[in-house]
C-alpha positions as CSV (number, residue, x, y, z in Angstrom):
1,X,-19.0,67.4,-8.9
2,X,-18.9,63.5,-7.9
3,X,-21.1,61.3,-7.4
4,X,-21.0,58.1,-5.1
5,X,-22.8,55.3,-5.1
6,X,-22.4,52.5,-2.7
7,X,-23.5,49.2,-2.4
8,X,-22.8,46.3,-0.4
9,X,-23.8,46.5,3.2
10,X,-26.5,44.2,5.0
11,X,-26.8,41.8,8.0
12,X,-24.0,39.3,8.8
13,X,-23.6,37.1,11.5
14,X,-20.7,38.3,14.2
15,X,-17.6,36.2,12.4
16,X,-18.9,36.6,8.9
17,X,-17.5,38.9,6.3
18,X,-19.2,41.3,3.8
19,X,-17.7,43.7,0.4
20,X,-18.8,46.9,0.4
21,X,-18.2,48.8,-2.8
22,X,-18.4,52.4,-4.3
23,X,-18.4,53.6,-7.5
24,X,-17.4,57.6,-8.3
25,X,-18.6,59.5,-11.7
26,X,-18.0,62.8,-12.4
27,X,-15.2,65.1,-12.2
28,X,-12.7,62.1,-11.6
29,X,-9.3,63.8,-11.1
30,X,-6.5,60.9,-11.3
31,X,-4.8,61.6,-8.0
32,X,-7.4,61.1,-5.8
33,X,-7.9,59.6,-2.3
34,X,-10.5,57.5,-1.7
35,X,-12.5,55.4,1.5
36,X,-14.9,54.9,3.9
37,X,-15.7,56.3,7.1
38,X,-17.9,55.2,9.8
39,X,-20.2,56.2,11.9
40,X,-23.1,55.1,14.9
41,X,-25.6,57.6,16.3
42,X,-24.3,60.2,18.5
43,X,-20.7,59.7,18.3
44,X,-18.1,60.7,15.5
45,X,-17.3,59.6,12.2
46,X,-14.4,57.7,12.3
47,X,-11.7,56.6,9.2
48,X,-11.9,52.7,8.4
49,X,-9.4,52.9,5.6
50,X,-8.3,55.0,2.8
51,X,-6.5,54.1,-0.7
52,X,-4.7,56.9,-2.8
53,X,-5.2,56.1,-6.5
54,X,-1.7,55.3,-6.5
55,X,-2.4,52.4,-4.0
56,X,-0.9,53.6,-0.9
57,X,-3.7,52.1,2.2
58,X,-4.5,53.7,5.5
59,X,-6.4,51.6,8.2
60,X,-7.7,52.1,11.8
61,X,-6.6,50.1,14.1
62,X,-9.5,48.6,15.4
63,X,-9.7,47.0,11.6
64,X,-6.5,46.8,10.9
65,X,-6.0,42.3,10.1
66,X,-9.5,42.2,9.5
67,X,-10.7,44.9,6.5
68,X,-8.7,45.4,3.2
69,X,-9.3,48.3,1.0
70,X,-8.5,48.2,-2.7
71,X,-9.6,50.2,-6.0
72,X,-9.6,48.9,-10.2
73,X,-9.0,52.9,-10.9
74,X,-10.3,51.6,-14.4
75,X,-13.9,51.6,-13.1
76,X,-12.8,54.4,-10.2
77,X,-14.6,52.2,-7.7
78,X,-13.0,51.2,-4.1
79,X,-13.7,48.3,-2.5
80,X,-14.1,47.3,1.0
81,X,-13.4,43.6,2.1
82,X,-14.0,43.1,5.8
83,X,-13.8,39.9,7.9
84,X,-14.0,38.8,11.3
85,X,-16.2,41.2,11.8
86,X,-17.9,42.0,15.7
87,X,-20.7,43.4,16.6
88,X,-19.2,46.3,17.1
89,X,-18.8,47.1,13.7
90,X,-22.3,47.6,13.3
91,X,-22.2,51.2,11.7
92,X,-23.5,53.2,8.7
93,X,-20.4,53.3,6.4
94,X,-20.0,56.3,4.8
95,X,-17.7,56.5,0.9
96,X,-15.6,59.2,0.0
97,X,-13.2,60.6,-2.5
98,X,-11.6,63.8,-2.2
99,X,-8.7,65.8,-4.0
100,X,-6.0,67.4,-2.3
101,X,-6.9,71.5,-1.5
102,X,-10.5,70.3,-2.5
103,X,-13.6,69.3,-0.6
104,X,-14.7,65.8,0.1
105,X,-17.4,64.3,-1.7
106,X,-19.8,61.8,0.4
107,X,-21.8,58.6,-0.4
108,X,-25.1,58.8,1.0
109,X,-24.3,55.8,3.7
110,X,-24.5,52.0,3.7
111,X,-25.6,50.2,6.9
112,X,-23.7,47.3,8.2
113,X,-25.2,45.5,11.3
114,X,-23.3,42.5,13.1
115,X,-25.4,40.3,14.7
116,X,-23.6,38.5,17.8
C-alpha cells in the first residue's frame, strides 16, 4: 500500500502561480512514476504531468511552458510548480504514483481555483 498526501492548492489570481506538492509512504518501490492528474465536474480526468523516478517528465499540452514537475526521491515527494496560470485551470488535482504491471495509487484531491 501507498499513501498520498497532498498539499498545496488554494485560490490565485488568473496570472499567479502556486506549488502543489505530494508526499508518498509506504510500499515505495524505486522505479516508480509519479504525477498529477486533473479533473472538473463532469468531464474526465486528464494527465498534467508525470516524472519517472529516474527524472524523465511528461506534460499536457495545455501546460506545457507554464507547469514544471520535479521529485527529491530522498523524501519520495513530487512537486508541482505552475505559472501563468488561467482560469481554466481551475480543477481538483489529483496525485499519483504507480509501478509498472501494478495499480495506481491516488491522493485524495487538492482544489485549485483561478480567479480571472
Amino acid at each position: 500500500q501507498v499513501q498520498l498526501v497532498e498539499s498545496g492548492g488554494g485560490l490565485v489570481q488568473s496570472g499567479g502561480s502556486l506549488r502543489l506538492s505530494c508526499a508518498a509512504s509506504g510500499s515505495i518501490f524505486r522505479l516508480n512514476t509519479m504525477g498529477w492528474y486533473r479533473q472538473a465536474p463532469g468531464k474526465e480526468r486528464e494527465l498534467v504531468a508525470a516524472i519517472t523516478s529516474d527524472y524523465k517528465t511528461t506534460y499536457s499540452d495545455s501546460v506545457t511552458g507554464r507547469c514544471t514537475i520535479s521529485r527529491d526521491n530522498a523524501k519520495n515527494t513530487v512537486y508541482l510548480h505552475m505559472s501563468s496560470l488561467k482560469p481554466e485551470d481551475t480543477d481538483v488535482y489529483y496525485c499519483y504514483f504507480q509501478v509498472p504491471g501494478l495499480p495506481q495509487y491516488w491522493g485524495q484531491g487538492t482544489q485549485v481555483t483561478v480567479s480571472s
